[in-house]
C-alpha angles and dihedrals in degrees: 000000000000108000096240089199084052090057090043099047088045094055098039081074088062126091089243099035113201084355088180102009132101124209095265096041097241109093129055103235084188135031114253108243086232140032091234090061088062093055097052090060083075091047094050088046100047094052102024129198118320122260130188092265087067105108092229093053110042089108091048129059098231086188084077097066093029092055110023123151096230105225123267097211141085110270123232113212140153125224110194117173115245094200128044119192129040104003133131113240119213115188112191109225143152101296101045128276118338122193105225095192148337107042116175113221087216093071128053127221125185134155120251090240093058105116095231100058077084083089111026114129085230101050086045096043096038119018111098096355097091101043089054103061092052094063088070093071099046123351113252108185102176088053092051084041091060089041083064097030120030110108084181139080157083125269108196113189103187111191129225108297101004130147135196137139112212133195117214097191103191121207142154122196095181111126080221123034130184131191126316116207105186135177128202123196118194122188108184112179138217101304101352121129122217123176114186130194126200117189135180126347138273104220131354092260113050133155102190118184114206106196110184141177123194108195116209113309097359128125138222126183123179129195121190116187112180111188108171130169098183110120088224131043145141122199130188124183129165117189118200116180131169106204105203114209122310084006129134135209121187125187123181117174114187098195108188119155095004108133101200122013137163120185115182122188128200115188124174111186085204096174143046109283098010114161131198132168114183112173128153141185132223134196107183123167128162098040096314115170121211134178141181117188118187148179124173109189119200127204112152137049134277092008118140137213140198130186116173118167120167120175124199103209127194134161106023084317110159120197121182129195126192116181129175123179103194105200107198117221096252094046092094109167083040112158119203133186134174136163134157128179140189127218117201119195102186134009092271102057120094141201130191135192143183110183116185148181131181109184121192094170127073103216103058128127100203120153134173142180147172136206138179125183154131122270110285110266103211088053090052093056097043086059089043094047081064107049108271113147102246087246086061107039084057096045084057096048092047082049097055084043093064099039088087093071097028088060088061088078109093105201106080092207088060097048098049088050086046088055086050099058095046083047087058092049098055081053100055092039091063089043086057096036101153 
């Protein structure tokens, strides 16, 4: 039985609270902007919000993000952009989501609360869909909850053989913000090419869905930078993508300052020689709290996957990372790789992991591992052997740790501006040593 004050008090925390709920639960004050709104309320119903006896949360406190005091003073944050050149920039405000410059006329982008998106073949053929079938695998009951709920968001319809590179700078300049609950709806086609940035935040409490869709021989990459100097956040994001045949979807999240934070992935490799890489990197100090949550489903043949995940903890910092690659029984010359690895800094930080495969098909080449662990220390006194002040040696040593997954990024401009802002952080963290 689903706690209809939960759910209130939950929602109250949100820019639109009980957008389209009454007091008893019963009645739609409001209409849904889609059809597809009104089914998730059954969704979100059926499996609830999660709790700590949830299998998929007992390393996480899902109360944080369930029942966060959103902050009551003006944010600092810095929104750098990631790509020069011929990009479309997309700055979130008050109003939805306002391209700033470059648009391509071969791609379109409209906000979800545009009237029209009623009847957009996207919004019809995507929103809500992926996100449910996922929940057939594990409940997740915040994701269900924006797909009812979320007013805000960006539906990108990319045709055949397209190609753009666009820029989301998020940003809030209320001097009290509550709670953004945003979803976000990608349609890629057969051969186009889309790479999208997201970088920053827009309020110290968000649940932001990504639903994507990569058409045969397309491509998706997705780059999400959070650089956050609030002292208090909570961040949830759930990422559902269906990759078509010969198709690739590639997802890379630098996390750095930012106190609580959740990220799940759903992949489904639904056709022959579908790729997809997702890696982050995480940099948490003064009991930060960190988790990845991932599932690759595959379900043709000869599709790959990578999931590479490495965390640099100081400071009782926990990071958690929980990885399944599902093999179906029909995805024979699968290959499968997973690692994930915790760097701790100091005695009190922690790192958890729950690496997992369940194979149906009997040619298959899948591996995973997971490691935690100090700074070596033969490497340390060979640099100090040399002169390096002990901070650096071990900057550098944290550096070399997270190059694995930031070389996951494709694009070399990217990366070397990746390696900049975890540069910045080790700064500021010596400047704030307790």
């Amino acid at each position: 039985m689903v706690d209809m004050t939960e759910i209130r008090t939950h929602l109250s925390q949100f820019e639109a609270p009980s957008r389209h709920l009454s007091q008893d639960g019963k009645e739609a004050p409001l209409a849904p902007l889609l059809p597809e709104q009104s089914q998730a309320e059954t969704r979100w119903k059926d499996v609830g919000l999660p709790t700590r006896r949830d299998e998929y949360w007992k390393y996480t406190d899902p109360g944080v993000f369930l029942n966060f005091s959103p902050q009551t003073t003006e944010f600092k944050r810095e929104n750098s952009p990631l790509f020069d050149g011929d990009v479309i920039n997309i700055a979130a405000a008050a109003e939805g989501f306002v391209v700033k410059d470059g648009l391509a006329t071969e791609i379109k982008i409209d906000n979800l609360s545009d009237d029209k998106m009623a009847n957009s073949q996207a919004i019809r053929q995507i929103y809500g869909k992926l996100e449910s079938q996922a929940q057939d695998m594990i409940p997740r009951g915040l994701a269900a909850l924006n797909t009812h709920q979320a007013s805000r968001g960006m539906v990108i319809e990319c045709p055949e053989n397209s190609q753009a590179t666009v820029q989301l700078l998020m940003t809030d300049e209320r001097k009290v913000s509550t709670g953004s609950m945003i979803h976000h709806v990608i349609d890629a086609r057969a051969g186009a090419q889309l790479t999208l940035a997201e970088i920053g935040t827009q309020a110290s409490q968000t649940n932001i869905v990504y639903e994507i869709r990569v058409g045969e021989g397309a491509s998706v990459h997705l780059i999400r930078a959070a650089r956050l100097s609030e002292a208090k956040s909570a961040h949830m994001c759930s990422i559902f993508a269906d990759v078509a045949a010969s198709g690739t979807f590639n997802s890379f999240a630098l996390s750095a300052w930012s106190p609580w934070s959740r990220q799940e992935y759903v992949v489904r490799l639904k056709e022959d020689e579908a790729k997809t890489s997702l890696s982050g990197a995480v940099l948490g100090r003064e009991d930060c709290h960190h988790d990845d949550m991932v599932l690759v489903i595959h379900e043709g043949q000869n599709c790959q996957s990578r999931q590479v995940f490495k965390k640099v903890l100081r400071h009782n910092a926990k990071g958690v990372f929980q990885g399944k690659i599902l093999v179906r029984q029909d995805a024979q010359k699968t290959d499968g790789y997973q690692i994930s690895q915790g760097l701790l800094l100091d005695d009190e930080s922690e790192f958890c992991a729950k690496p997992e495969l369940e194979i149906y098909a009997d040619d298959v080449v899948c591996s995973h591992g997971s490691t935690s662990g100090g700074v070596d220390e033969t490497q340390m006194f060979y640099l100090r052997s040399r002169g390096i002040a002990e901070n650096e040696a071990q900057e550098l040593l944290s550096m070399a740790f997270l190059s694995d997954a930031i070389e996951e990024v494709a694009d070399e401009q990217v990366r070397v501006r990746l390696d900049e802002w975890a540069k910045e952080w080790f700064v500021e963290a010596r400047s704030c040593q307790p």
